[in-house]
N, C-alpha and C positions, 0 to 999 in steps of 0.2 A: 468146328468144335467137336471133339470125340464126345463119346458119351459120359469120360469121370468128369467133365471140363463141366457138361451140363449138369451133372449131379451136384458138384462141389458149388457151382453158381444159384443151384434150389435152395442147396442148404446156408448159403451164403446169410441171409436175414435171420434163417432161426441162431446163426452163428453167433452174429452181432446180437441177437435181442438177450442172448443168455450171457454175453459178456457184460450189455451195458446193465441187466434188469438180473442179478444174481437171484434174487427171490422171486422170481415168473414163475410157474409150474405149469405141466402139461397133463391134460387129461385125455386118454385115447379112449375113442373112440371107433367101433367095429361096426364094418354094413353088418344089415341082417337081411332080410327078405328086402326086393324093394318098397311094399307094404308096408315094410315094418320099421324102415329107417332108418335108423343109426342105434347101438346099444353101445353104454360103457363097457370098456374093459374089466372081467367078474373076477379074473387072476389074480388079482391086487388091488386093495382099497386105496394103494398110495397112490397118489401124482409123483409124476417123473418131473427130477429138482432142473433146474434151469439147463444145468451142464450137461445132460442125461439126452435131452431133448431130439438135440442135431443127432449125435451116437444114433441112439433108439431110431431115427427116423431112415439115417444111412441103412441102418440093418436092413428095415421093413421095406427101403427100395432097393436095396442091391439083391433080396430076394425076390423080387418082383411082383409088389404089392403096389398097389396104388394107393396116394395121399393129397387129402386137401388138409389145408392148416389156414386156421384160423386164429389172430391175435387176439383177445378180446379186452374191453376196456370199461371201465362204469362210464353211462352216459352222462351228460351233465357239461353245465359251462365252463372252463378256463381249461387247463392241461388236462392232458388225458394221459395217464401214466398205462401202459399194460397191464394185467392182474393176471392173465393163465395164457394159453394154448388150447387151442381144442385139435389133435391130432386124429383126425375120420380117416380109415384107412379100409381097403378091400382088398380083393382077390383081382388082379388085372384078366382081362377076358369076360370078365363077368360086369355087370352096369353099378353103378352106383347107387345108394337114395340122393335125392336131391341135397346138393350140400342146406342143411340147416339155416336160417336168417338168424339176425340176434334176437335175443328175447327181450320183452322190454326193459328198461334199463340199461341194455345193454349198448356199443357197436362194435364193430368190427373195423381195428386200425388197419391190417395189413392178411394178405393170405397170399395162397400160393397150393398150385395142382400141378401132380403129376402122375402122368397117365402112360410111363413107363418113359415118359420123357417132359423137360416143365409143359408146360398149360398155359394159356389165359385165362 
């Protein structure tokens, strides 16, 4: 598998989730110190719209950044529809924070890491 084969199969879920879930949005999220965790993105108060999602993440890996992605979902019984993205992203070379758990109420449907190439 060359490496756009791998890229294009990372981005393969956020693909589907923004065609099936048009109102999804994503929220990036930046390392900081590994202390310090994870900080929202301060450039803009908006979430990126559903279709923005995959684009924006292609960018942040084809420059060589590293990204975990997180689906997230309200907790609770019967379906569990998606509600956002949490897009964590860093500087490759350098370590992460620990990717985040859900908060209560919350879980987490589906994720996915790359570490200049997919992750488990």
């Amino acid at each position: 598998m060359t490496d756009a084969d791998a890229l294009q199969a990372f981005l393969a879920p956020l693909k589907r989730l923004a065609a099936r879930h048009s109102g999804i949005e994503g929220q990036v999220l930046w390392a900081a110190e590994v202390e310090e965790g994870w900080q929202v993105q301060d450039d803009t108060a908006d979430l990126l719209d559903a279709e923005e999602i995959p684009f924006y993440v292609e960018g942040l890996l084809v420059e060589g950044f590293g990204l975990i992605w997180h689906v997230m979902a309200e907790a609770g019984e019967g379906r569990r529809d998606p509600d956002h993205v949490l897009l964590m992203v860093w500087e490759l070379g350098t370590p992460p924070p620990p990717a985040p758990t859900a908060a209560e109420g919350w879980i987490i449907l589906d994720s996915g890491r790359w570490n200049g190439q997919a992750a488990p």
